[in-house]
N, C-alpha and C positions, 0 to 999 in steps of 0.2 A: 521484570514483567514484560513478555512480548504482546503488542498489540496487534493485532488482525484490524486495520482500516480499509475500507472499502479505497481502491486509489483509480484512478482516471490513466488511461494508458493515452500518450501523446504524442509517442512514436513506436517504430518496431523496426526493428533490424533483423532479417530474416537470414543474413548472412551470420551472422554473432548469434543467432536465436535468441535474442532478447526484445527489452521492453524499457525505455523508460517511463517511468507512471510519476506521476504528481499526487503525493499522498498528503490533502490536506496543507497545500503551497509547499511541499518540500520534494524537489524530484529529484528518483533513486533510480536505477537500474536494476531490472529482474530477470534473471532465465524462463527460459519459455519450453526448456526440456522438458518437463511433467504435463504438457500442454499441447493435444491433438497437432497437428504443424498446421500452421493457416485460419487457426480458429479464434486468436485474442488478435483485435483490429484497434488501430487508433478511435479514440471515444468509449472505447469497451470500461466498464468497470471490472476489476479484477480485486482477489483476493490473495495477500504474500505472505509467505513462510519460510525465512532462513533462507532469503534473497530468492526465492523465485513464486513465479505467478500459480496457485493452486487450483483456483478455480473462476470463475465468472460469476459475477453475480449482477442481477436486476439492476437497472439503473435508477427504479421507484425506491426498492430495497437499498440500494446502497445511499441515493441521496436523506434517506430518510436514516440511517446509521447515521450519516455524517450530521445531522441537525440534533442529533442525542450528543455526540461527542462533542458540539460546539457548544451545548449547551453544559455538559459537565466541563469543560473548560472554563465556561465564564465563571460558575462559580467556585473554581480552585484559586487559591491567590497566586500573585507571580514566582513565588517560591517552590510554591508546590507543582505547579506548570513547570520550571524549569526540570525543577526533582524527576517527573514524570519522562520527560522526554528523554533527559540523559540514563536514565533509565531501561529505556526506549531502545535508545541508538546503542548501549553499550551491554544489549542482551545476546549472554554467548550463546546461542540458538542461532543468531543473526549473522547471515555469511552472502558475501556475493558473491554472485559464479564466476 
């Protein structure tokens, strides 16, 4: 299962065309090719698909995504959270540029 989390961009590399983002305390780096040149800024919320940034979205929107997913976290056990995530991280969809 891939997840679409809304993630926090914290840097940007305009030479690399990339992004590291913080999805949720775990930072990743994304491509920024599908992504007008100049338009995803540090602070931006974005949205990632098979290592790169898709789209932007709201920061109302996205903090309020993220208060859903903390709240189905809390109640999954620590088993199932792990399940989840390596799940997560080992979805072949999932590729960095």
């Amino acid at each position: 299962m891939c997840l679409s989390i809304p993630s926090k961009v914290v840097s940007v590399d305009r030479e690399k065309n990339s992004a590291v983002v913080d999805t949720m305390g775990v930072k990743r780096e994304a491509g920024l090719d599908l992504m007008e040149e100049g338009s995803v800024n540090i602070d931006d919320y974005v949205l990632i698909h098979i290592g790169f940034v898709m789209n932007k979205i709201d920061e109302e929107d996205a903090l309020e995504s993220l208060k859903v997913y903390h709240e189905i976290l809390a109640k999954m056990d620590e088993e199932e959270r792990s399940r989840v995530v390596l799940e997560d991280d080992n979805c072949e969809n999932r590729g960095a540029p």
